[in-house]
DOLO-174328 format. One line per field, with one value per residue: x, z, y of N, C-alpha, C in turn. Coordinates in steps of 0.1 Angstrom, whole numbers, plus 5000, padded with zeros to 4 digits. Atoms other than C-alpha are relative to their C-alpha. Layout:
# DOLO-174328
n.px = c(X ...)
n.pz = c(Z ...)
n.py = c(Y ...)
ca.px = c(X ...)
ca.pz = c(Z ...)
ca.py = c(Y ...)
c.px = c(X ...)
c.pz = c(Z ...)
c.py = c(Y ...)
# end
This chain:
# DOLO-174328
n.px = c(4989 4998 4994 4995 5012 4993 5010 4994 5003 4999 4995 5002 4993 5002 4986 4993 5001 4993 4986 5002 5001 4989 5005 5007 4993 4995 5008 5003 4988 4998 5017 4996 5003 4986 5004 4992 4997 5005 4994 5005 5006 5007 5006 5013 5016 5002 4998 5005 5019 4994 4995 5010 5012 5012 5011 5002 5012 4997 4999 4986 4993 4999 4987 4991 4990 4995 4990 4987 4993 4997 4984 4993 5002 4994 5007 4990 5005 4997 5004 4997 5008 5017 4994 5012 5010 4991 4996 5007 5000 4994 5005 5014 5013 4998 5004 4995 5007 5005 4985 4996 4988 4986 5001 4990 5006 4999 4983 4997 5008 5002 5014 5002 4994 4987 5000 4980 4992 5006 4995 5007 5013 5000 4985 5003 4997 4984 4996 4999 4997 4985 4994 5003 4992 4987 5000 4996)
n.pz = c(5004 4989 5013 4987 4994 4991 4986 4986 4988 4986 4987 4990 4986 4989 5009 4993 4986 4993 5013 5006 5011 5007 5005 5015 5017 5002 5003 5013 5006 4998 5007 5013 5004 4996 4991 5009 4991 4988 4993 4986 4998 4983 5010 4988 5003 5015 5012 5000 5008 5016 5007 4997 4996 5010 4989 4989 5004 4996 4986 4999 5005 4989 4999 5008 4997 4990 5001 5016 4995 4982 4993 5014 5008 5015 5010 5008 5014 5007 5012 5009 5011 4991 4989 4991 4994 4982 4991 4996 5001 4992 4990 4996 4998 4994 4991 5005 4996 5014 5013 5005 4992 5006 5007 4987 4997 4990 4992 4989 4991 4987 4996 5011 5005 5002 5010 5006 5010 5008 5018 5006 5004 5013 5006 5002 4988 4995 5003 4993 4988 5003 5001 4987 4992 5009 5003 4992)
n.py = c(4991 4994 4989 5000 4986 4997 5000 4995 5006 4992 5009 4993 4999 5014 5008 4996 4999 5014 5008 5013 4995 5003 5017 5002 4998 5014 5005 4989 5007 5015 4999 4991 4986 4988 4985 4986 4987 5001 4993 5003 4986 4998 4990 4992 5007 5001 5007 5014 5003 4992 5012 5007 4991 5006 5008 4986 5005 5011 4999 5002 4985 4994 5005 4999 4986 4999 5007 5000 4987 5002 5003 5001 5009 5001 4999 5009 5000 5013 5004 5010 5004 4999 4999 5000 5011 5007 4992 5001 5007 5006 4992 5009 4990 4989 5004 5007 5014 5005 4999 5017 5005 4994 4988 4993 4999 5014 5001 4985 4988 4995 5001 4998 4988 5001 5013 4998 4993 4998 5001 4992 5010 4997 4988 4986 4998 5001 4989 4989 5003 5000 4987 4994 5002 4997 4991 4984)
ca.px = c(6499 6518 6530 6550 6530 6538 6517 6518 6520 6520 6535 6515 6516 6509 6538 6561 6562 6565 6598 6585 6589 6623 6603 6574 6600 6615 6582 6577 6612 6608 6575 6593 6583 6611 6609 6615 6612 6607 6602 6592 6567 6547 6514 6484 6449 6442 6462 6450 6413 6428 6444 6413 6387 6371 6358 6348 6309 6320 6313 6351 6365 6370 6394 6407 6424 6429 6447 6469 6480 6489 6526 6551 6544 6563 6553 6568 6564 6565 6569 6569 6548 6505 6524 6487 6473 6505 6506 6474 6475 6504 6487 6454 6422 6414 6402 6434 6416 6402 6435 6450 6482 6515 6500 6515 6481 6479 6518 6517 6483 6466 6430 6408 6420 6452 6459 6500 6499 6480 6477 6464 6430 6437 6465 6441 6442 6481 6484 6471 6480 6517 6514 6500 6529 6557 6548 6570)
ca.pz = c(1278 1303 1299 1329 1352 1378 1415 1446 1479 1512 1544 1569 1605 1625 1598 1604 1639 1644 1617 1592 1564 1554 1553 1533 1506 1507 1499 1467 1458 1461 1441 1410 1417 1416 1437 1414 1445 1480 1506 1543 1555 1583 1559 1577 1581 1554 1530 1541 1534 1499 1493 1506 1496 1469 1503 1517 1513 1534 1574 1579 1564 1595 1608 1574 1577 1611 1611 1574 1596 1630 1624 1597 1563 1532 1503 1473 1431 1424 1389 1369 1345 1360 1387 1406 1405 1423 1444 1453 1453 1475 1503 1508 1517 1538 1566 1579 1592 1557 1538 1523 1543 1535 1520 1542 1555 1569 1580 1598 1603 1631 1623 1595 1598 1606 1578 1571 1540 1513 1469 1446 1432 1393 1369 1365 1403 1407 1384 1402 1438 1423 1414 1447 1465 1437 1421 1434)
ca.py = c(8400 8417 8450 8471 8498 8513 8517 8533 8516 8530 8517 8527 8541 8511 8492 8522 8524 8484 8487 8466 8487 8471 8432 8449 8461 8429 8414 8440 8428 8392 8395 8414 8444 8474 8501 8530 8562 8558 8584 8584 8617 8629 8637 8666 8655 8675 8661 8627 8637 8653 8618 8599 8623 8591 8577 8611 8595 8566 8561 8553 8585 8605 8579 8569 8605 8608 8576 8578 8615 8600 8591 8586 8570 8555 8562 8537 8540 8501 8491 8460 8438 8441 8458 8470 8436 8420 8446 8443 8406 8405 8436 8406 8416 8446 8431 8411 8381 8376 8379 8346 8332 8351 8381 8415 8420 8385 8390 8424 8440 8447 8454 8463 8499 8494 8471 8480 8494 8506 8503 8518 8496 8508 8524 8553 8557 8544 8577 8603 8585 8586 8626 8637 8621 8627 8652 8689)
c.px = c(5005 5007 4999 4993 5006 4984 5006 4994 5005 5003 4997 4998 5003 5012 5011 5006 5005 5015 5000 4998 5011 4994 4990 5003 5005 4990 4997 5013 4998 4994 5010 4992 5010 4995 5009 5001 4992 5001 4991 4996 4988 4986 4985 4987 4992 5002 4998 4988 5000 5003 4988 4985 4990 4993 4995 4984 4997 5001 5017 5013 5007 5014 5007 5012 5004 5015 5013 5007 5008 5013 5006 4996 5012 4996 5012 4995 5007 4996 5001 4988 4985 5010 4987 4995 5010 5002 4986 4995 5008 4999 4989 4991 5000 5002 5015 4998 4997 5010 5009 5013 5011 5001 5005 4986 4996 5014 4997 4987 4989 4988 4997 5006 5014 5014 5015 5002 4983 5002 4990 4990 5001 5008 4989 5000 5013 5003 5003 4998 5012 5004 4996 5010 5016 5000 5006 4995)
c.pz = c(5012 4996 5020 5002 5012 5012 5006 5010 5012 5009 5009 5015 5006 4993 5004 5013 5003 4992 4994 4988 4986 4994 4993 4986 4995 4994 4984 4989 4994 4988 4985 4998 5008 5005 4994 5012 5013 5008 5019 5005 5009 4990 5012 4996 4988 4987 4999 4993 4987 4994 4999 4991 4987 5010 5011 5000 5018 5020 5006 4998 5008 5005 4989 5003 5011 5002 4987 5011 5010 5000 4984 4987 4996 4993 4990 4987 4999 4986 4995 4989 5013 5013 5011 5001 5004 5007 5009 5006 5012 5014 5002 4999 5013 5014 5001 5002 4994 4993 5003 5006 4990 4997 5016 5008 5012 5013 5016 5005 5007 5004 4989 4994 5001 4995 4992 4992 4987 4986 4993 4992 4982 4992 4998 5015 5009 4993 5010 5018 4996 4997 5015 5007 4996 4993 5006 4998)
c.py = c(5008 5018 5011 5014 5003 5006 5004 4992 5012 4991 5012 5001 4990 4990 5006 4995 4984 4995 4987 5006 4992 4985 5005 5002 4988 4990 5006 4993 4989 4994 5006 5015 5016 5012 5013 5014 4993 5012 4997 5020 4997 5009 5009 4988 5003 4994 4989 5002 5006 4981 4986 5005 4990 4992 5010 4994 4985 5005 5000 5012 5008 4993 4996 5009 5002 4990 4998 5016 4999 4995 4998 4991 4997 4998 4992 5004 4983 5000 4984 4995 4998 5003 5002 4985 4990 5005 4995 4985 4996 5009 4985 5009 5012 4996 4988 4985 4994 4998 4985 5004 5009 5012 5013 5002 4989 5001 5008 5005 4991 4997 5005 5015 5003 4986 4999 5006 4999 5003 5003 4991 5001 5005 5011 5007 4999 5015 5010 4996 5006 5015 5005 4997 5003 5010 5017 5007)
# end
């Protein structure tokens, strides 16, 4: 049964910076999934480790935040039908070496940390990704 949801994606620095934000929308697009708000922001280190803070435990953490702070994002609300598990489906694996042919991970990134773009793993976690970045 499908039934329509809505996710947050992130296009991040290392994507930015190489202007490739417009081919991963195009990819979201292509996919059926509508890009209900987009914005583009310069977020602190704090609010990285505020937005991160479910891998505050995790050796990686430190640059997680460092790196989500170090240059402009875009932040996206995609919606459609299982909108998180095409989203997620069409980012690959983390790692982009591991990530299946085509996926934006495979496309664009870099290295495991700077992996293009980031989505939300759950609709209980596309929620409150989607208020922290949309919410006024």
């Amino acid at each position: 049964m499908s039934s329509i949801e809505q996710t947050l994606s992130i296009i991040k620095p290392d994507a930015v910076e190489r202007n490739l934000t417009d081919k991963i929308k195009t990819i979201f697009t292509e996919n059926n999934l509508k890009i209900k708000e987009t914005k583009k922001l310069h977020i602190t280190k704090d609010e990285a480790s505020e937005f991160y803070k479910v891998h505050q435990s995790k050796p990686f953490y430190n640059d997680l935040c460092g790196y989500l702070s170090s240059g402009p994002i875009v932040v996206l609300i995609l919606e459609g039908d299982n909108a998180v598990k095409i989203n997620r489906k069409l980012m690959g694996a983390t790692d982009p070496k591991k990530a299946e042919e085509n996926t934006i991970r495979k496309l664009y990134g870099i290295s495991i940390d700077k992996n293009s773009v980031h989505g939300s793993d759950s609709l209980e976690n596309a929620k409150k990704e989607i208020d922290f970045f949309f919410k006024s």
